[in-house]
N, C-alpha and C positions, 0 to 999 in steps of 0.2 A: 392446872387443868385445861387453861383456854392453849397455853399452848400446844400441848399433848392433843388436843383436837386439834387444833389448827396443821401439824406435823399429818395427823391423819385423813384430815383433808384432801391438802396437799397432794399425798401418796398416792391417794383414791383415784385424786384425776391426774397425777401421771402414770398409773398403772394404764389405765383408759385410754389415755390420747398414746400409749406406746401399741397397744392393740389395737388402736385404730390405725395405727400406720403400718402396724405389718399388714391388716387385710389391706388398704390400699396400696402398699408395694406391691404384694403378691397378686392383686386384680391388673394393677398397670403392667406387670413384667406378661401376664396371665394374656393380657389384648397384644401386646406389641407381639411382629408378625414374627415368625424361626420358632425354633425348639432348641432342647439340649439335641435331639437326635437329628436335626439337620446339623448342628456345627460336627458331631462328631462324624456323620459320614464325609464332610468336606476334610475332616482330618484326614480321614481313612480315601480318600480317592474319589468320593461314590458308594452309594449302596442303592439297593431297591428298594422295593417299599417292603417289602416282606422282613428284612434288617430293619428295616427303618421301623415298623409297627413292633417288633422284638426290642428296640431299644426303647421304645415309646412305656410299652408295658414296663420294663423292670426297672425304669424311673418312675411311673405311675402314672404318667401325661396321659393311657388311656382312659382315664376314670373322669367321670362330670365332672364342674369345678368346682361347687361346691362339696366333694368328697375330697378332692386336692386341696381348697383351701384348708378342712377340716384337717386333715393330717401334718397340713404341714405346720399350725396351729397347735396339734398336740404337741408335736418335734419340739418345739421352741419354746414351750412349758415346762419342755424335760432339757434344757441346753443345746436341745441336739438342732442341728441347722445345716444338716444335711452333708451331700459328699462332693468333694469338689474334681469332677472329671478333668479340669485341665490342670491342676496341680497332683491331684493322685492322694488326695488328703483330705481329713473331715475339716469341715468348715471352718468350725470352732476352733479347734488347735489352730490352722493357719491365721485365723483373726487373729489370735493370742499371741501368737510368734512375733504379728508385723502391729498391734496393739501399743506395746511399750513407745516404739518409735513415733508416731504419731502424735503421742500423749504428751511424751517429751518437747517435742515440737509447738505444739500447740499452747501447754502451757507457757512455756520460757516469753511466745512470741505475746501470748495476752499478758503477761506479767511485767514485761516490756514495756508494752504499748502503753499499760494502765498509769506504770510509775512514771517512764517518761512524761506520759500525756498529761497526768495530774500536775506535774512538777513545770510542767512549760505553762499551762494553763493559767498555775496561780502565779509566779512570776509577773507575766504578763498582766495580768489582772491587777495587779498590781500599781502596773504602770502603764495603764490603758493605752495612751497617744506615745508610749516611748517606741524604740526599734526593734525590740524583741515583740512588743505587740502587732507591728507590721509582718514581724517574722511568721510568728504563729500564726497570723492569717492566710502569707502566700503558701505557709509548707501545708496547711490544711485541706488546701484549695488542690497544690500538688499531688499529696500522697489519696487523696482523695478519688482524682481523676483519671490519674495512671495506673493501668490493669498491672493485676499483681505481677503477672505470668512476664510482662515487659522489662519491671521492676528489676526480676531477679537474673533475667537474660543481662541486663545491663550491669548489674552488680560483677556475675558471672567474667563477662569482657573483662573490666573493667580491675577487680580485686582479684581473677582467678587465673587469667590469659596473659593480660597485659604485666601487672604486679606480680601475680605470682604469692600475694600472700597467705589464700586458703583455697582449701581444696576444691577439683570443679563440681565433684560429684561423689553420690557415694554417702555412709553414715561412718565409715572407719576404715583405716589405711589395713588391708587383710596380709600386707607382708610386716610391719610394725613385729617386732621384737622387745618386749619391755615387761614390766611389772602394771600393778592398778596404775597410778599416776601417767604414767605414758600414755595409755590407750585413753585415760579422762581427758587427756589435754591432746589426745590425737580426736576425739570425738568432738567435743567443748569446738577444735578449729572448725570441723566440719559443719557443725551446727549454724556458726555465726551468720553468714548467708542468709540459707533457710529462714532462720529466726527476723534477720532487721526486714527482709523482704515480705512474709506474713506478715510481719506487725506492722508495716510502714501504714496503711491505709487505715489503722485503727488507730492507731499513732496520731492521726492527722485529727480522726474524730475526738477521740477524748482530749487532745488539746484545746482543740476549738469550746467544746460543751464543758470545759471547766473554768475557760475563761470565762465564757459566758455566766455560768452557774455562780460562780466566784464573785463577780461585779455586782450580778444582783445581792449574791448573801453580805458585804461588804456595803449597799447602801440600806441595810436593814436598823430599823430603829435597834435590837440589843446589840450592835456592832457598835454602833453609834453611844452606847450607853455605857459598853465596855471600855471604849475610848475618852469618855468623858470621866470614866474612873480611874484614868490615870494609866492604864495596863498598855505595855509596851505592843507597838504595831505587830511584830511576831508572835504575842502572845495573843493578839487578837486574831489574828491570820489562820495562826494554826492549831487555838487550844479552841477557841469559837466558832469561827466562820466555817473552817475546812470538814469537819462531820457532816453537816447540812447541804455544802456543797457537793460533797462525795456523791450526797443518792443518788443524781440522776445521774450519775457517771459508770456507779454500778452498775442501775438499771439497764445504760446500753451495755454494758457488757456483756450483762444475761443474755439480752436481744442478740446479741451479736457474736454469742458463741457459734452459732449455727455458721454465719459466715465465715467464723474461721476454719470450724471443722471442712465446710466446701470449698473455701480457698488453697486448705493442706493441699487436698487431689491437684491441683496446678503449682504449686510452689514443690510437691515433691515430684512432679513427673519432670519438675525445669532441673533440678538437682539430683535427681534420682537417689530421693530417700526412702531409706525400704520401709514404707510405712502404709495405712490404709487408703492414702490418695493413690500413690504406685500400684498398689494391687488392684483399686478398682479399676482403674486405666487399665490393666494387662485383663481385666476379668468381663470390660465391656469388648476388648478387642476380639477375644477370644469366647465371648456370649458364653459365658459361665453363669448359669443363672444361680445355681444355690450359692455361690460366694457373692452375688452381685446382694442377693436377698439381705445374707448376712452381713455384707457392709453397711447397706443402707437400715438394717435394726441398728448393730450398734453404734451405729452415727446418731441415730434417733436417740438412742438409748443416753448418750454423750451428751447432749443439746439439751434433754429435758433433767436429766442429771444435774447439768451448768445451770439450768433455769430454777432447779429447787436451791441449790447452795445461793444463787445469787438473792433467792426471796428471802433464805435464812440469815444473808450478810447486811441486806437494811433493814431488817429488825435488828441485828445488834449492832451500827451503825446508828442508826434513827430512831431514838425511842418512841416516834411519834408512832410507827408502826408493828408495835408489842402488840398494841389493844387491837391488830386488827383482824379479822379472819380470813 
């Protein structure tokens, strides 16, 4: 029963802080200066104002703004999230098209980061003063300080130009001739990039905070007491230690989705992956505001999504946080 509350809880206030974000999208999009009908007569050459109040009307931009906020409010209750002038297409469907790609991305690179990071972290910790612990502190300090968008430029050079061994850009070869497997392992190439480049900076984090985490849970009296009973260091490491060190490792993670979801937008505009970072790039370029909208919802939507799974994975990591609400 406490859980079942606690689930609806939860829910409650991310229903809440997701409607809070659309009226403040839509209030910030709402002050910043242009319209949809100044970009489309800069398409079109020019127009008067007499076109221009015609276009203004049958988007709806004539009506006060709270009658605008209120509509586009109901929209977004019913899916609908408008019409996208510079693609020719409703919103929603285009999210959905370039939705998959992003998702893809995004996980592989946090799944990445997390294994890697956990696995270097406890090593290390391990062997505090050895060289893998010197290691893990300068790549933390590196992948930490280097903007992502650098990262993958240099990968690019480096693995794409120079070596030649994956591709520069792009999600899949579109002249590729083959069955399923060929296209997994024409994409799978395409991916690797993308992927080590996003995760590199989060990589650094979760190394660093799980040695960290790891040391302290390792100089704990039941570690100490497991050791005393006889129980082989890997069985203490990883059947004892390592659940307790996890939480706060999850924890950034939740934190830290958001980051990656805004790091996508540069790591796929370096690579030109068709995904929701590329599109919001071509959609601020082109002051598309109803796709601008619906990015920035389900980015939102994305983030507080990662933040309820990641509350529901230290409760069943941590039993300390079952009993909590």
């Amino acid at each position: 029963m406490d859980f079942i509350r606690t689930i609806a809880t939860r829910l409650f206030y991310a229903v809440s802080l997701l409607l809070a974000v659309l009226v403040l999208n839509f209030t910030l999009i709402h002050l910043a200066p242009g319209d949809v009908a100044d970009t489309i007569a800069q398409s079109m050459g020019g127009a008067d104002e007499e076109i221009l109040d015609r276009i203004r009307a049958d988007y709806g931009l004539d009506q006060p703004f709270l009658i605008q906020l209120g509509s586009y409010m109901a929209r977004v209750l019913r899916f609908d999230l408008g019409y996208s002038f510079f693609y020719s297409m409703p919103v929603t469907e285009l999210i959905l098209q370039r939705l998959p790609a992003t998702l893809l991305l995004v996980f592989l690179a946090q799944l990445l980061a997390l294994i890697v990071g956990v696995v270097l972290g406890v090593i290390s910790a391990r062997r505090p003063n050895g060289m893998l612990s010197h290691f893990v502190t300068f790549f933390a300090l590196f992948g930490y300080s280097a903007p992502v968008f650098w990262t993958g430029i240099l990968l690019l050079i480096a693995f794409s130009l120079k070596i030649q061994w994956f591709p520069v850009a792009g999600m899949r070869d579109v002249t590729l001739i083959g069955g399923f497997w060929a296209h997994f392992w024409d994409v799978a190439r395409h991916l690797v990039l993308p992927v080590i480049t996003l995760s590199s900076i989060f990589l650094a984090l979760y190394s660093r905070l799980s040695r960290a985490t790891m040391m302290e849970t390792l100089g704990s009296d039941y570690v100490r007491t497991a050791k005393a009973k006889g129980l082989s260091s890997r069985s203490v490491v990883y059947k004892h230690a390592l659940k307790n060190a996890l939480s706060p490792v999850i924890t950034l993670a939740g934190l830290q989705f958001s980051a990656v979801v805004s790091g996508a937008v540069l790591v796929e505009t370096v690579f030109a992956w068709p995904g929701l970072g590329t599109l919001a790039f071509q959609s601020i370029i082109a002051r598309d505001t109803p796709t601008i909208l619906g990015i920035l919802f389900f980015s939102a939507l994305m983030v507080i999504v990662g933040n309820l799974l990641t509350d529901f994975a230290l409760r069943a990591v941590d039993p300390r946080m079952r009993g909590r609400g």
